[in-house]
C-alpha positions in Angstrom: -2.9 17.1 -34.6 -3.8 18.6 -31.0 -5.2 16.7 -28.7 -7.8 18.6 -26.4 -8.2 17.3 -23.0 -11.7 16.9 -21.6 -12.8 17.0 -18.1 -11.9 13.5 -17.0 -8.2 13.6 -18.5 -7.5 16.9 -17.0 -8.3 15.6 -13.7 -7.4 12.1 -13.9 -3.8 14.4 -14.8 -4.6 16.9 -11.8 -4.6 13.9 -9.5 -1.3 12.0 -10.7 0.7 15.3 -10.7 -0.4 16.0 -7.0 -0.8 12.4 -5.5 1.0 12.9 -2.1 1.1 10.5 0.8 -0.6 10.8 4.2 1.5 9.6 6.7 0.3 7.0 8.7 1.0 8.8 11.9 -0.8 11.3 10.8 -4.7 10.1 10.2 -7.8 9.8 11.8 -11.1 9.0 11.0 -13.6 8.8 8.8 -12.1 6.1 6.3 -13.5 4.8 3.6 -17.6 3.5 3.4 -17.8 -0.5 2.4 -18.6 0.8 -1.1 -15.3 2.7 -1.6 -13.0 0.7 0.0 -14.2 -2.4 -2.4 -13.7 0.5 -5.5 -10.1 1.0 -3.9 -9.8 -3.0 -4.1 -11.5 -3.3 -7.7 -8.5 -0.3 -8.8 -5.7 -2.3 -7.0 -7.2 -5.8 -9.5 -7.0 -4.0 -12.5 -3.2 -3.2 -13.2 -0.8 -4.3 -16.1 -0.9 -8.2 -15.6 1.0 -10.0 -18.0 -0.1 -13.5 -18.5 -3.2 -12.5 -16.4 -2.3 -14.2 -13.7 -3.5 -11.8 -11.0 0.0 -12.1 -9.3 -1.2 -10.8 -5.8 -4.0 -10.8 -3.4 -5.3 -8.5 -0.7 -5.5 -8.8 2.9 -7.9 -6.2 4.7 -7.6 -4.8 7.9 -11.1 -3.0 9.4 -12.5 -2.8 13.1 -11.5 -5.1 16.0 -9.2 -6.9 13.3 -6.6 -4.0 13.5 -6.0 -4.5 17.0 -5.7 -8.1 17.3 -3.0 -8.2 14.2 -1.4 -5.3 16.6 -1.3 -7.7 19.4 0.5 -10.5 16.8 2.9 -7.7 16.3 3.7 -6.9 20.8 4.1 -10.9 21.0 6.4 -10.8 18.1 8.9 -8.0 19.7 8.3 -9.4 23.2 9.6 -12.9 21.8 12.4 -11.7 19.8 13.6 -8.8 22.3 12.4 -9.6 25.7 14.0 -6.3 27.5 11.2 -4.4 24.8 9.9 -1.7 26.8 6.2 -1.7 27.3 6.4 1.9 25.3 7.6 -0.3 22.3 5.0 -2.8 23.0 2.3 -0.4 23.3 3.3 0.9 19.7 3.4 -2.2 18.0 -0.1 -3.2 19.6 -1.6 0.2 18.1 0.4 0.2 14.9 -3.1 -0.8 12.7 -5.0 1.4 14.9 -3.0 4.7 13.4 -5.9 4.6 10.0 -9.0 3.1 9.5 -8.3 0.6 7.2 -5.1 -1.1 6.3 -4.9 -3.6 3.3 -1.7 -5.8 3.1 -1.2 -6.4 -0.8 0.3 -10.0 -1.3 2.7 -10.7 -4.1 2.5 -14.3 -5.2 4.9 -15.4 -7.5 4.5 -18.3 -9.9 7.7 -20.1 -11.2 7.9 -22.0 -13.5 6.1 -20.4 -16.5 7.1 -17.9 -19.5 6.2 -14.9 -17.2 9.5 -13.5 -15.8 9.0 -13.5 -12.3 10.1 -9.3 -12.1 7.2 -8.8 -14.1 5.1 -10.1 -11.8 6.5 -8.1 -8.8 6.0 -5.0 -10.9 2.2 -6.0 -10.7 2.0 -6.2 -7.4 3.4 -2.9 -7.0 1.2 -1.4 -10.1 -1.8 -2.8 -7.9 -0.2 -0.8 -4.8 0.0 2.6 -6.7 -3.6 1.9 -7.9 -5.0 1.6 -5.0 -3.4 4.6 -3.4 -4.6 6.8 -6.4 -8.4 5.4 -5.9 -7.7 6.6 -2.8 -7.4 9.6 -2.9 -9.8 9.8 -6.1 -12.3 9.8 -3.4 -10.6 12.4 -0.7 -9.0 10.3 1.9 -5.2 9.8 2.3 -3.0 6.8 1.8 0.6 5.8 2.9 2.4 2.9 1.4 5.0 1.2 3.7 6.5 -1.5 4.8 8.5 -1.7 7.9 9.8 -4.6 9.8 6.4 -7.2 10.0 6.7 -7.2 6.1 9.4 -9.2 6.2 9.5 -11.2 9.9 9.0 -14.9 9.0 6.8 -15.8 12.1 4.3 -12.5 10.9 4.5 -13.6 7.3 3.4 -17.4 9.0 0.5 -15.6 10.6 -1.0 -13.9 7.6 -0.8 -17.3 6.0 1.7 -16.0 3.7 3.2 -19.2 1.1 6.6 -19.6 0.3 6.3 -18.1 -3.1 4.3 -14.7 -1.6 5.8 -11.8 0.2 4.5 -8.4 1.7 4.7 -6.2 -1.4 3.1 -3.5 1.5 0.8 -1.8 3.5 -1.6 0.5 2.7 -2.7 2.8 5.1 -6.1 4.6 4.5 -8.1 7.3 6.3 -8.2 11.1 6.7 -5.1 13.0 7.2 -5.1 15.0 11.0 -3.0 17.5 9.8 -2.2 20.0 6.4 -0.4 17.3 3.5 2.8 19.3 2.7 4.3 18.8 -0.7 8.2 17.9 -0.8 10.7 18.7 -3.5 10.6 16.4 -6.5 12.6 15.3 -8.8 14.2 16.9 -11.6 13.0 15.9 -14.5 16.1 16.9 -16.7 18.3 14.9 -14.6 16.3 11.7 -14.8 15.6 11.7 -18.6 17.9 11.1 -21.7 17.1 10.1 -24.5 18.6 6.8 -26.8 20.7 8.0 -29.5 21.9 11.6 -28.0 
């Protein structure tokens, strides 16, 4: 039997084959309308959730909010390296500033139950790739990164973070400043075998 692709499968392929990431050095304004962004939010929700327990949660970073986590983030390196330059400083204060909007997606683990605990991880990473492909459904750009204020304790404390949740990361969203530029991929041959070969 052949299956015959209609419009919607074709381009729901086009956009997984050519997903690429904006950096978040790179972008600029406009980002994302209320509207989208919650769309964006609504794809991260609906992943592979075993046990639906919703194993993560969204933060969202928008407006004046951007700059004040930024100025968490100087206090931070000023504290734990107090011969920071104020170049470093500056950077930290404007790191949310470099997109629109930023949404930290939470992993919250619950022990305990019949759900292995790597499963859901895996969710919260499903919801990450989600997002990023609702993303760019709708034309803007999204990076997906961690760096070091995933995984400082006292940054962690001020996102209210629990002790069974951790940064699973950040995603950057906005319009790209410059040309996207597509890197060499994978080989497919050399990644795939198959069981009984």
């Amino acid at each position: 039997m052949t299956t015959v692709l209609n419009d919607a499968s074709r381009g729901i392929l086009g956009l997984l084959l050519s997903r690429r990431s904006g950096s978040a050095k790179a972008m600029s304004g406009p980002g994302p309308t209320p509207e989208q962004l919650r769309t964006i939010l609504a794809a991260g929700a609906r992943t592979p959730d075993h046990g639906k327990l919703a194993p993560w949660r969204f933060i969202l970073f928008e407006g004046a909010a951007r700059e004040k986590f930024g100025e968490h983030l100087a206090q931070r390196i000023a504290e734990t390296d107090p011969d920071a330059s104020a170049e470093r400083l500056s950077v930290e204060r404007g790191r949310f500033l470099r997109a629109p909007a930023v949404i930290a997606v939470v992993s919250r683990v619950r022990e305990g139950i019949p759900i292995p605990e790597w499963e859901q991880i895996l969710s919260a990473g499903a919801a990450c790739q989600n997002m990023l492909l609702a993303t760019v459904a709708q034309g803007f750009v999204a990076n997906w990164i961690t760096e070091w204020y995933a995984y400082d304790p006292e940054i962690r404390g001020a996102l209210g973070l629990g002790a069974n949740e951790r940064i699973a990361g950040f995603i950057y969203i906005g319009t790209s400043a410059v040309p996207l530029e597509e890197r060499v991929r994978p080989d497919l041959d050399t990644l795939v075998s198959r069981f009984g070969d």
